[in-house]
Biotite code that builds the C-alpha atoms (Angstrom):
import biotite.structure as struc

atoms = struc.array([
    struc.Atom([0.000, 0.000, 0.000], chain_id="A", res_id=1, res_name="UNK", atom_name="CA", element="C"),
    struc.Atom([2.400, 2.169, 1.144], chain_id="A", res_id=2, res_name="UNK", atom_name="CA", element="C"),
    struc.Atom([4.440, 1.677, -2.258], chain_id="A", res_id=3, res_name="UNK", atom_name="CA", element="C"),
    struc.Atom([1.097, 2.262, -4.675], chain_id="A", res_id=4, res_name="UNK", atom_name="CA", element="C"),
    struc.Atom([0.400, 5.467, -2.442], chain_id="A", res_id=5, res_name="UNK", atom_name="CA", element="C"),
    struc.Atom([4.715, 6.383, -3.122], chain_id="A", res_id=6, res_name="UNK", atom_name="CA", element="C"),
    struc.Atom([4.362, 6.247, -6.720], chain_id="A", res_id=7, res_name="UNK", atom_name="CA", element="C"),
    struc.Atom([0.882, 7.744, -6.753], chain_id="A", res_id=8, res_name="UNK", atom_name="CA", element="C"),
    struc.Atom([2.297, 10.694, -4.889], chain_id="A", res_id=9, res_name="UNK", atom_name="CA", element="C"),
    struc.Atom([5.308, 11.046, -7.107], chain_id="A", res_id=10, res_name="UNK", atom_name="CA", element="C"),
    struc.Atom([3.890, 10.645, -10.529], chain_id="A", res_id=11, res_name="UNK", atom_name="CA", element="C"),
    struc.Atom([0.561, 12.509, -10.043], chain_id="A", res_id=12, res_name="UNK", atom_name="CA", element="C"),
    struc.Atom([-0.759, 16.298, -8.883], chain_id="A", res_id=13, res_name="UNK", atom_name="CA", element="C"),
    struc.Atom([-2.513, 14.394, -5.728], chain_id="A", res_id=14, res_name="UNK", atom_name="CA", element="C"),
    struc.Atom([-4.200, 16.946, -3.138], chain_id="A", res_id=15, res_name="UNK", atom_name="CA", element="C"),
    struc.Atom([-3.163, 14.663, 0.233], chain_id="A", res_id=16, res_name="UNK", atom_name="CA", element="C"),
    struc.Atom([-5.902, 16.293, 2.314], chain_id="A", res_id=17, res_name="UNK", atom_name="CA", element="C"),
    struc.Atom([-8.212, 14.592, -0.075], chain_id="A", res_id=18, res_name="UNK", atom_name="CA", element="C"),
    struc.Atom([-7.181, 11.086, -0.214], chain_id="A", res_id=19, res_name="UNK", atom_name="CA", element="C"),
    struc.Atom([-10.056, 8.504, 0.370], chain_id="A", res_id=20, res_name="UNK", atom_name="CA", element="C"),
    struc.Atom([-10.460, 4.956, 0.684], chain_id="A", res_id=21, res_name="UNK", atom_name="CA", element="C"),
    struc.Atom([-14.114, 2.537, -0.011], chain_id="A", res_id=22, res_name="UNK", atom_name="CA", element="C"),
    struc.Atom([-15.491, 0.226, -0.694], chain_id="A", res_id=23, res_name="UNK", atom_name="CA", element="C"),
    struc.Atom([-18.713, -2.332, -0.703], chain_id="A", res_id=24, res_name="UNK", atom_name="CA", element="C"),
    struc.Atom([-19.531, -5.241, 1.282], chain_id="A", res_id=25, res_name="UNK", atom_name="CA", element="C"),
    struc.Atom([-16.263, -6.933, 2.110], chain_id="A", res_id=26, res_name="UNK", atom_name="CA", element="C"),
    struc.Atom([-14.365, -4.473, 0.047], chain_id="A", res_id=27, res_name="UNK", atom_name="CA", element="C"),
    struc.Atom([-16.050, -1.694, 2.496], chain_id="A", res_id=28, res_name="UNK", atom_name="CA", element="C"),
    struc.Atom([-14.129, -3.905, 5.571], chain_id="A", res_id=29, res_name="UNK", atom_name="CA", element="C"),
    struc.Atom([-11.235, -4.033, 3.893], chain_id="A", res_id=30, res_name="UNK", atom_name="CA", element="C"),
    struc.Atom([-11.226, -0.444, 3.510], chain_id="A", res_id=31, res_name="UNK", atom_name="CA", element="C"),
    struc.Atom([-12.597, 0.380, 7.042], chain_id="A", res_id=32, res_name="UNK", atom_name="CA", element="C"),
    struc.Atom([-9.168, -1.813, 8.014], chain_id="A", res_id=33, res_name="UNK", atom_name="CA", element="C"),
    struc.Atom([-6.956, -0.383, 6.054], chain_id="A", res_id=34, res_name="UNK", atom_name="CA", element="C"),
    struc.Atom([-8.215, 3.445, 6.709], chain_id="A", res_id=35, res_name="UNK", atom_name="CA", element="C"),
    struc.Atom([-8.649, 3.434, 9.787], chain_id="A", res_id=36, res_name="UNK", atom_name="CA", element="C"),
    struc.Atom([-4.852, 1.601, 10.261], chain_id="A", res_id=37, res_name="UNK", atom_name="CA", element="C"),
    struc.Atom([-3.505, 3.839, 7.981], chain_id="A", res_id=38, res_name="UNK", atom_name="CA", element="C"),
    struc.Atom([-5.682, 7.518, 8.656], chain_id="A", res_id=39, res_name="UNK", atom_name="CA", element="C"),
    struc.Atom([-2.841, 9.529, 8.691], chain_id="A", res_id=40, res_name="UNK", atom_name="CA", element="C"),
    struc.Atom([-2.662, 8.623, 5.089], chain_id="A", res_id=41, res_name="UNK", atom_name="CA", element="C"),
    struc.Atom([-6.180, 8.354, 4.035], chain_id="A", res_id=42, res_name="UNK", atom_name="CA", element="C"),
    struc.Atom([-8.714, 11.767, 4.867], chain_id="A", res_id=43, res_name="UNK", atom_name="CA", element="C"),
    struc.Atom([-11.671, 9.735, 4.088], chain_id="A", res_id=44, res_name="UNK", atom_name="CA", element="C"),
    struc.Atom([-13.211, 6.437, 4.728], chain_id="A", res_id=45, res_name="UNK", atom_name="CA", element="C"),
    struc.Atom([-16.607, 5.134, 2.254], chain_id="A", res_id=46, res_name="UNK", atom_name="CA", element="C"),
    struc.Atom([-18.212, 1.971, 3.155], chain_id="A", res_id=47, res_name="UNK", atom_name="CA", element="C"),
    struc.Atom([-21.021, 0.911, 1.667], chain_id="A", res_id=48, res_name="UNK", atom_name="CA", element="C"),
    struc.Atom([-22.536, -2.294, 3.201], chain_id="A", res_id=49, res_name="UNK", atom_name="CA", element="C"),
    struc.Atom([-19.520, -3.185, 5.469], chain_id="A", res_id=50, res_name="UNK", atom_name="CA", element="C"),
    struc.Atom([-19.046, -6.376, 8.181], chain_id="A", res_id=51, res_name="UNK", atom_name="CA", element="C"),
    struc.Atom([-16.427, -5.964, 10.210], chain_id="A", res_id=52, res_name="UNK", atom_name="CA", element="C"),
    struc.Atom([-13.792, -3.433, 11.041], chain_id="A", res_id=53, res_name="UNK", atom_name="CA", element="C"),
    struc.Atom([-10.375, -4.508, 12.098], chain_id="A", res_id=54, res_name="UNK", atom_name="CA", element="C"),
    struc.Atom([-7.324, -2.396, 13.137], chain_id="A", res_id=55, res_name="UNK", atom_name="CA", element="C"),
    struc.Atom([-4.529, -2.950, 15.740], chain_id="A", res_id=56, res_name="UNK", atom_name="CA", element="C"),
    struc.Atom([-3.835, 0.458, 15.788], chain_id="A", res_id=57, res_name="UNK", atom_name="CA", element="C"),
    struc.Atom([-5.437, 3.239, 14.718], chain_id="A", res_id=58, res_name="UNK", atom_name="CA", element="C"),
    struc.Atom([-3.865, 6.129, 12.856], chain_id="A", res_id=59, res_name="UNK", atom_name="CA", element="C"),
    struc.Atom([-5.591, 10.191, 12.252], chain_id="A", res_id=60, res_name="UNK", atom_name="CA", element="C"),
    struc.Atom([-8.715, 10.939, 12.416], chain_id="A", res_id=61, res_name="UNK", atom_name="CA", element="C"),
    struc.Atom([-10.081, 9.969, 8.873], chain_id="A", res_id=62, res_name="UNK", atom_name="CA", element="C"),
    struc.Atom([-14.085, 11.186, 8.231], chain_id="A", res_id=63, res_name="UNK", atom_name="CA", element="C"),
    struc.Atom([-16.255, 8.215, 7.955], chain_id="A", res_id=64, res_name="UNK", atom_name="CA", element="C"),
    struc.Atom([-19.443, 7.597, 5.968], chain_id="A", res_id=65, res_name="UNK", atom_name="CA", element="C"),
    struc.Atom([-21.249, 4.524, 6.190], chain_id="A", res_id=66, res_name="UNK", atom_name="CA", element="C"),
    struc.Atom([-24.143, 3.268, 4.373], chain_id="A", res_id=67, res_name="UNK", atom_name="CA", element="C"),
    struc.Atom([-26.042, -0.209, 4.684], chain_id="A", res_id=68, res_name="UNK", atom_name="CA", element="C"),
    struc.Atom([-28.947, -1.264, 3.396], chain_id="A", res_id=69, res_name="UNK", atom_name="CA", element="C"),
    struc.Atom([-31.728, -2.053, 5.635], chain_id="A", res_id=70, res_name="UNK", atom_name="CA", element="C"),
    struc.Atom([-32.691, -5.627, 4.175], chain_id="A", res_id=71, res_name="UNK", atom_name="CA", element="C"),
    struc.Atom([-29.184, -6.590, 3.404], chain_id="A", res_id=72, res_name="UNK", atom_name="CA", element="C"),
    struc.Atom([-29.686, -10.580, 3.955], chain_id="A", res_id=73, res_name="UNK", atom_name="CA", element="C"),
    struc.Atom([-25.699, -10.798, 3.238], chain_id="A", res_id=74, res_name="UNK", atom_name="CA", element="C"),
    struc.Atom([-24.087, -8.770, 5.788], chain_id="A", res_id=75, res_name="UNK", atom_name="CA", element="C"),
    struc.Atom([-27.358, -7.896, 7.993], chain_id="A", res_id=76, res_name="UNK", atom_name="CA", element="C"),
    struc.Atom([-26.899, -4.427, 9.688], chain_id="A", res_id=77, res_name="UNK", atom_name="CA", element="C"),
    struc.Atom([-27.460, -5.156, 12.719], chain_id="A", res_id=78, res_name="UNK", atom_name="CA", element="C"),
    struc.Atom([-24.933, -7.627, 13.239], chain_id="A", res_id=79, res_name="UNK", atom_name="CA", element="C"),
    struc.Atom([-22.441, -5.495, 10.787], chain_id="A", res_id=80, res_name="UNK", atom_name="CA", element="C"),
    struc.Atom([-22.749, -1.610, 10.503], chain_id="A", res_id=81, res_name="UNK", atom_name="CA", element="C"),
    struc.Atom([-24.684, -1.915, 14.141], chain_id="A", res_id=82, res_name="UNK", atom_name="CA", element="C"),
    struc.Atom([-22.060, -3.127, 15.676], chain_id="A", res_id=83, res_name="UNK", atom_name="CA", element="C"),
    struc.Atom([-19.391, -1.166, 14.235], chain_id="A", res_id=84, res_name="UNK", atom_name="CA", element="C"),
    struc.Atom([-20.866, 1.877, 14.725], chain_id="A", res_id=85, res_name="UNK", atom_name="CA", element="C"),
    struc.Atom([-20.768, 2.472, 18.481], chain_id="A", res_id=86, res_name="UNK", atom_name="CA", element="C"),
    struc.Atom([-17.058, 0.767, 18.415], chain_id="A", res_id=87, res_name="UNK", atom_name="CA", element="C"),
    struc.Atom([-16.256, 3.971, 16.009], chain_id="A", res_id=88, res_name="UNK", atom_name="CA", element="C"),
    struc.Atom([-17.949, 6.425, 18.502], chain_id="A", res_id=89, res_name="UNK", atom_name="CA", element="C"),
    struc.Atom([-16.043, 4.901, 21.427], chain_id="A", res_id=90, res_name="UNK", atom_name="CA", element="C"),
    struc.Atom([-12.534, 5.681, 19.823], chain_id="A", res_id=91, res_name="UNK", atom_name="CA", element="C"),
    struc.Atom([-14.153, 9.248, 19.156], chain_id="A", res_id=92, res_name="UNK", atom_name="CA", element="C"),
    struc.Atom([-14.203, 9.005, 15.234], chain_id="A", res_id=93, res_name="UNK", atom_name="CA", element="C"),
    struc.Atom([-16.250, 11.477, 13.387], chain_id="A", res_id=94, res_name="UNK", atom_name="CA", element="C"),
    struc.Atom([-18.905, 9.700, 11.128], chain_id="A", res_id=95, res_name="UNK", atom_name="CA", element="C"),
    struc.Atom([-22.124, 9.593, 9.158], chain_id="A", res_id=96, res_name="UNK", atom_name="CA", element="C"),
    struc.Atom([-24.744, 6.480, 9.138], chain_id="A", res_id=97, res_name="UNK", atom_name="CA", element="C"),
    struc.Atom([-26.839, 6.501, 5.991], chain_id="A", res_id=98, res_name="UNK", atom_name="CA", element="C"),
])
């Protein structure tokens, strides 16, 4: 990651206080893991539909959105987005639940 974002950086006019990270489904976990371990790098965090959010440590203070479907029969959200959620407000992390 850290190599992509090097080259990214070096080869391209990139604004770094815009940098975001999403996804959907397990793509949105992924990127809830890898934002919130890397936030210093990445402003912004988009998941759409995510399960699980995993970190050892977490890094910044990236903005969050979240958005989950109601009637998701995959990844239901109460026993994804709901949980993750109040784990985001405990660390203090600034979000918005759509």
């Amino acid at each position: 990651m850290d190599q992509a974002l090097a080259y990214t950086f070096d080869n391209y006019a990139v604004d770094p206080t815009r940098v975001a990270i999403g996804g959907f489904s397990d793509g949105a976990s992924y990127a809830f893991s890898l934002g919130l371990t890397n936030g210093d790098l990445f402003t912004h965090i988009i998941a759409f539909s995510p399960g699980f959010a995993f970190t050892h440590e977490t890094k910044g203070s990236p903005a969050i959105f979240i958005s989950h479907g109601l009637h998701d029969t995959v990844l239901p959200i109460n026993a994804c987005s709901r949980r993750i959620v109040p784990q985001l407000q405990q660390q203090g992390l600034s979000y918005n639940v759509h």
